[in-house]
Legacy VTK file of the C-alpha trace (Angstrom):
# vtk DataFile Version 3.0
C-alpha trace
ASCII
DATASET POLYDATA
POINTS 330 float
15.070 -15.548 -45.193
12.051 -18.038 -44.828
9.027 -16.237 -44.976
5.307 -17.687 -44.211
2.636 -18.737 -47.007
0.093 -16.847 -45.368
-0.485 -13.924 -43.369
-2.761 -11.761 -40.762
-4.386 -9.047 -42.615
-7.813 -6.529 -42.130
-10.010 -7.260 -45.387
-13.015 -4.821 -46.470
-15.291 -7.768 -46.156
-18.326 -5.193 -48.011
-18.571 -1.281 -48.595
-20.196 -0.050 -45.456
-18.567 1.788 -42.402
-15.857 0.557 -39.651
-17.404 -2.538 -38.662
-17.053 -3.782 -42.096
-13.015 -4.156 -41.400
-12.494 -7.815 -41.190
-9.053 -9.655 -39.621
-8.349 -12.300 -42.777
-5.617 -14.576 -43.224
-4.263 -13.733 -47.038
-1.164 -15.417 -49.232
2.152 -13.465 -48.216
2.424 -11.390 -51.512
5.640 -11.884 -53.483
7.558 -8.595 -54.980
7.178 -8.049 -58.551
10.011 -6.693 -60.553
11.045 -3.518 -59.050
9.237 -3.949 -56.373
10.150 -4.369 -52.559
8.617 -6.836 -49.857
8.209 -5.298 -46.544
7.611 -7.009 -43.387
5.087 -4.387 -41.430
5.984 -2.974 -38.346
3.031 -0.020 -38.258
0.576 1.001 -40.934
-0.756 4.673 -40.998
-4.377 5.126 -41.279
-5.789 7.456 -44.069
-9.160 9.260 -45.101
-8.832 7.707 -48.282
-8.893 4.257 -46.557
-12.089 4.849 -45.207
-13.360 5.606 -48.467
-12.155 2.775 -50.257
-13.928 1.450 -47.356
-17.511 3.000 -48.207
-16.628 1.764 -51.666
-15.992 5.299 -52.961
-12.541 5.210 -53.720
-11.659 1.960 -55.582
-7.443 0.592 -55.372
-6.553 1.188 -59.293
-5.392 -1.784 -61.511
-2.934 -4.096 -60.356
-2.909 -2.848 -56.529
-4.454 -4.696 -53.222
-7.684 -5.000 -52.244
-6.860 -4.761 -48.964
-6.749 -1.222 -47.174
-3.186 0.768 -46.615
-1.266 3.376 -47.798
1.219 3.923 -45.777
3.538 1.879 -43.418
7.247 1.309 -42.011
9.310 -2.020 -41.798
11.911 -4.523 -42.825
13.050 -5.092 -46.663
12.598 -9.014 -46.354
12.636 -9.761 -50.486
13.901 -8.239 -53.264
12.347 -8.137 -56.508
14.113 -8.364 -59.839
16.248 -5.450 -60.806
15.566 -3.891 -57.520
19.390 -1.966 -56.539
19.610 0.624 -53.796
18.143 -1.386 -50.981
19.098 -4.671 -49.254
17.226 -7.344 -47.359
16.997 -6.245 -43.394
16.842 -2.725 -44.417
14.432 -0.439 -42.078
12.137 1.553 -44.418
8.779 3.649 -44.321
6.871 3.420 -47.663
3.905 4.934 -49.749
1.728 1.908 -51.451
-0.258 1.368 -53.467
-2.317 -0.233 -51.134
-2.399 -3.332 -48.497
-0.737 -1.935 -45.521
-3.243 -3.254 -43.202
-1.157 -6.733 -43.099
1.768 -8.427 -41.677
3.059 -8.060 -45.359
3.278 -5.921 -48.472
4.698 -5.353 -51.837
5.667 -2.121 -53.461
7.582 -0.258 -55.422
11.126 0.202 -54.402
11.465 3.118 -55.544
8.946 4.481 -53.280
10.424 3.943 -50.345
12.632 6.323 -47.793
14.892 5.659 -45.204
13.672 6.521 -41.367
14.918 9.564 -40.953
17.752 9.640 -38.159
16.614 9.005 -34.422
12.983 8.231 -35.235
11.197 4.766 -34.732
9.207 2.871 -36.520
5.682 4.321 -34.896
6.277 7.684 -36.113
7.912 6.584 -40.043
4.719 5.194 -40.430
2.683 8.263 -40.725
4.942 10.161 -43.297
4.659 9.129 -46.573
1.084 9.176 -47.225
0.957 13.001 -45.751
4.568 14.268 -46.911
4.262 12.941 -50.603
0.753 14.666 -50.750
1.804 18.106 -48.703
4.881 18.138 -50.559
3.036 17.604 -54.127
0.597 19.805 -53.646
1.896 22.658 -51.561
5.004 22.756 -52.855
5.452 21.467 -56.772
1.778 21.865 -57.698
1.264 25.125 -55.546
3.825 26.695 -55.499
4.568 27.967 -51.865
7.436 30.378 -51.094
8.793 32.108 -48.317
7.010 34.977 -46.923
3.568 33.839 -48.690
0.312 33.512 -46.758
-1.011 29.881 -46.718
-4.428 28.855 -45.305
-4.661 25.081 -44.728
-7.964 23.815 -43.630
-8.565 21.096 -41.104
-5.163 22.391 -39.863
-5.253 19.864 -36.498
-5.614 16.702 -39.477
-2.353 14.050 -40.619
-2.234 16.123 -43.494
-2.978 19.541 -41.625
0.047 19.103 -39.111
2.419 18.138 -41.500
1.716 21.269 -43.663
1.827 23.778 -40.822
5.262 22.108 -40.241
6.395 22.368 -43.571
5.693 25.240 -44.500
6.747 27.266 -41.460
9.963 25.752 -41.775
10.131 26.597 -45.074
9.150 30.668 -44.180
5.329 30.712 -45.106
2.916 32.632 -43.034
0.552 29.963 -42.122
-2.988 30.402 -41.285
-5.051 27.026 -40.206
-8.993 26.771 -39.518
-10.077 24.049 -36.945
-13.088 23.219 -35.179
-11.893 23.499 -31.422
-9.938 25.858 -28.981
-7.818 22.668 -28.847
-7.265 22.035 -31.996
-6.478 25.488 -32.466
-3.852 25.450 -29.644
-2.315 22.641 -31.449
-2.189 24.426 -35.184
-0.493 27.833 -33.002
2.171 25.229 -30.965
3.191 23.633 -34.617
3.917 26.986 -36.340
0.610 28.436 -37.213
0.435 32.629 -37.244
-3.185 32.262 -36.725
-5.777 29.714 -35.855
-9.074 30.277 -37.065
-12.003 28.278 -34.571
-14.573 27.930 -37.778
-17.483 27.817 -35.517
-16.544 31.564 -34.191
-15.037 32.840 -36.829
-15.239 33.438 -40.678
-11.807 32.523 -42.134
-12.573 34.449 -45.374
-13.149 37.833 -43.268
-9.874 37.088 -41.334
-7.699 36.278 -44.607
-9.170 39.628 -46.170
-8.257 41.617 -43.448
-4.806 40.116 -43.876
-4.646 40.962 -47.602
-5.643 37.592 -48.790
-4.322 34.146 -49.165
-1.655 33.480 -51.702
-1.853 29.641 -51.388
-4.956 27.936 -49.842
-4.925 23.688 -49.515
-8.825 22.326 -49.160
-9.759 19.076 -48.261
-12.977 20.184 -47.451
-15.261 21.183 -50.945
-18.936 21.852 -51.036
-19.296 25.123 -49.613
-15.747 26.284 -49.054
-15.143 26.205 -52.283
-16.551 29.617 -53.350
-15.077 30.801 -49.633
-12.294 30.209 -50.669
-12.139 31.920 -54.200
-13.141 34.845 -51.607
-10.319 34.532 -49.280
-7.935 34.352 -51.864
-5.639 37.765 -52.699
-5.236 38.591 -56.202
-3.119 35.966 -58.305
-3.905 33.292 -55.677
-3.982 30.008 -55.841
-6.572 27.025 -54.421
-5.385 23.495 -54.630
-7.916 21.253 -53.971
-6.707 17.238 -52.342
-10.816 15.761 -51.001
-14.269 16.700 -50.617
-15.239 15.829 -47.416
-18.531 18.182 -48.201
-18.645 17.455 -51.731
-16.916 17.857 -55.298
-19.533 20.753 -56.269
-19.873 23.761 -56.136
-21.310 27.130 -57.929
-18.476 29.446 -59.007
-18.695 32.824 -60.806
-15.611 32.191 -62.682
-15.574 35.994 -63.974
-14.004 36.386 -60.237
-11.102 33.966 -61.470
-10.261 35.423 -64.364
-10.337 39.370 -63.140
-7.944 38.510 -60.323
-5.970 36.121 -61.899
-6.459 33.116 -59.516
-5.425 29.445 -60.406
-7.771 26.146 -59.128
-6.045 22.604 -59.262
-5.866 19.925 -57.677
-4.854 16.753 -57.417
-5.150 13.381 -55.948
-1.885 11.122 -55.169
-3.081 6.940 -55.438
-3.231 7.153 -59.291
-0.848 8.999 -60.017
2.424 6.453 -61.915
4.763 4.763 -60.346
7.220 7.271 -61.864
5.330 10.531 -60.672
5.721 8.928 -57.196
9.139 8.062 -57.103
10.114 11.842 -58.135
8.201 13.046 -55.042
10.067 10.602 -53.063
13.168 11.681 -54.120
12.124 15.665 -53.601
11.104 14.456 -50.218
14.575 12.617 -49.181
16.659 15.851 -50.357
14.295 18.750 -49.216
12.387 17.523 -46.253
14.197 14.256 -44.777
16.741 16.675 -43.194
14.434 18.368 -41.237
13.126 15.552 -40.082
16.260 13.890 -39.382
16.973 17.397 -37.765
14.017 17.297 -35.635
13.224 20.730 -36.924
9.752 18.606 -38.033
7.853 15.662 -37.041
4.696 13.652 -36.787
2.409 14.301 -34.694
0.602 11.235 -33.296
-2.781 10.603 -31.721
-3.602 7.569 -31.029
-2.624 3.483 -31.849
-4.569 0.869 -32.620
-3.604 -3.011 -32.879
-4.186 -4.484 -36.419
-7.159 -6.378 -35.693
-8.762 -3.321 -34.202
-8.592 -0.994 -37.244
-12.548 -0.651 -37.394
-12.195 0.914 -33.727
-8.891 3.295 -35.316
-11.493 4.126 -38.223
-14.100 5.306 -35.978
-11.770 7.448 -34.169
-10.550 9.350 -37.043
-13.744 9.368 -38.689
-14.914 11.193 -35.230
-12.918 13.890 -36.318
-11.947 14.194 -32.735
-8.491 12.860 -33.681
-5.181 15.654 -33.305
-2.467 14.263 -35.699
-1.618 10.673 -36.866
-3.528 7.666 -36.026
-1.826 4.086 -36.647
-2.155 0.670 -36.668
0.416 -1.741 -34.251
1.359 -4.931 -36.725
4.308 -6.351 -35.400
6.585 -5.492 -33.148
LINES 1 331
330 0 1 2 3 4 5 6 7 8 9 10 11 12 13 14 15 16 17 18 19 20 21 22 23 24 25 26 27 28 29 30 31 32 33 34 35 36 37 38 39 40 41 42 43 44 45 46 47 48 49 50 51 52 53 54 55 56 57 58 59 60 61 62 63 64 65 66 67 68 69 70 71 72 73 74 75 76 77 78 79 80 81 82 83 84 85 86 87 88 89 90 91 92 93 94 95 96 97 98 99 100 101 102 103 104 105 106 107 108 109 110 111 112 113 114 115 116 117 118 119 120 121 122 123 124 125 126 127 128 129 130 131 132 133 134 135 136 137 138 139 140 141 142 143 144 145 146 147 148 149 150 151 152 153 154 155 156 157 158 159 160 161 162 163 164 165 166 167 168 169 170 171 172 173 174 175 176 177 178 179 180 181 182 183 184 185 186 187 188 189 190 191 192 193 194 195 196 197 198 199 200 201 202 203 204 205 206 207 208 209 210 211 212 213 214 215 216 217 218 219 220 221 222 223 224 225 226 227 228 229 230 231 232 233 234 235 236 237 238 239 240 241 242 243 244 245 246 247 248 249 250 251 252 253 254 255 256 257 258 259 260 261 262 263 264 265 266 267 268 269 270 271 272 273 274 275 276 277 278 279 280 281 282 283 284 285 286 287 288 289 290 291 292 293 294 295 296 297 298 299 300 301 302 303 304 305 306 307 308 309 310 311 312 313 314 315 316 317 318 319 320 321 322 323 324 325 326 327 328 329
């Protein structure tokens, strides 16, 4: 296959907010060894790019400048030693960054077949939300059937793929949001209860149910001693952003009396290797139920390429309900 020199991409042209998203022509990047070109049909659209946007969440060594972490397409090149996967393949894909362009490079081991009957629209928004629900729900918190599980922002990408998953998986799911809407949408995905923060205190509520075993935040600041609160005894609080802040004043006798565990964790630098496990957790435990349609993305809105400023103002809104993502080719 002849591929072009150069390509259309959306550069961070300075740290600042949406309007700083810049269409750029860039060199077509060549796979490295193990690595995977990919010729992008749709990129997802992230929180964490719009912090690497604001400059407060810098691409680690090695990886693109350019915004991304998430997208589906077509295996067009194969890098050395890459087996498993063959030129014209259809693939969705967790980078390590540069999705917001015609082409990218990553790791081949990172990538996952589209699960059966689903286009390339809706592939785009899974890996960026599955690998980090699945990490740290699953593997790092340890949710089982039957457990009570509180996940905020519940009407977010990562907030309607965790009501999903863990329904399906038998967790009683609770999910705050900040709208009768938005709660409507947590209660049709699988939510037992949807808690409209503005009316109600979702500490009070998860007391009167005994407590939450298993509590995802991507909130911080002030929730973070709510939620030692609104945990039950032996609880756990996994923490994946800070959209309030990273601090917080804890009385950490609280934590040690009822036996409660804080962690956390944050997915772009983790290794290559770390990564490719979760991918392979993902294709045996969760790609059937998508394939199934027991699960699946929930989308909001689309954007073309060149308009990603005007898709980063919409989720930064916060008026967004599911995935929003970025048309690159057709």
């Amino acid at each position: 296959m002849t591929l072009p020199e150069t390509m259309r991409a959306v550069e961070i042209s300075a740290p600042g907010g949406p309007e700083v998203l810049t269409p750029a022509t860039r060199p077509v990047p060549e796979p490295k060894a193990g690595q995977v070109l990919l010729r992008v049909h749709w990129a997802g659209v992230n929180r964490p790019d719009a912090l690497q946007r604001a400059g407060s969440y810098n691409p680690p060594p090695g990886a693109s400048d350019l915004p991304g972490l998430e997208a589906s397409g077509e295996i067009v090149a194969l890098g050395a030693g890459v087996s498993g996967w063959s030129v014209g393949d259809r693939v969705c894909a967790l980078l390590p960054g540069g999705g917001y362009a015609e082409y990218v490079a990553t790791p081949a081991a990172h990538c996952l077949p589209l699960p059966a009957g689903m286009g390339m629209r809706e592939a785009a928004c899974l890996p960026e939300t599955y690998f980090t629900v699945w990490t740290n729900v699953f593997d790092r918190g340890g949710l089982t059937a039957g457990e009570r599980f509180v996940i905020h922002g519940g009407s977010s990408g990562i907030g309607t793929t965790a009501i999903q998953l863990a329904a399906a998986r038998g967790a009683r799911v609770f999910a705050t949001a900040g709208s009768a809407a938005k709660c409507a949408a947590c209660l049709e995905l699988g939510a037992e209860r949807a808690i409209n923060y503005r009316e109600e205190d979702f500490v009070e509520v998860m007391k009167s149910e005994g407590g939450a075993q298993l509590i995802l935040d991507m909130v911080g600041g002030s929730y973070i001693p709510r939620n030692i609160r609104a945990l039950a005894d032996d609880g756990r609080l996994v923490m994946i952003a800070f959209l309030e802040g990273p601090k917080a004043e804890l009385n950490f006798a609280q934590i040690m009396a009822r036996r409660l565990t804080v962690t956390g964790s944050t997915l772009r630098p983790q290794s290559d290797l770390a990564k490719a496990r979760i991918a392979e957790a993902l294709r045996a435990e969760v790609w059937p139920l998508l394939s199934a349609g027991r699960i699946a993305p929930v989308m909001d809105s689309e954007f073309p390429l060149e308009e990603a400023a005007a898709a980063h103002a919409r989720m930064e809104g916060s008026g967004h309900i599911g995935k929003i993502v970025l048309k690159v080719a057709g």
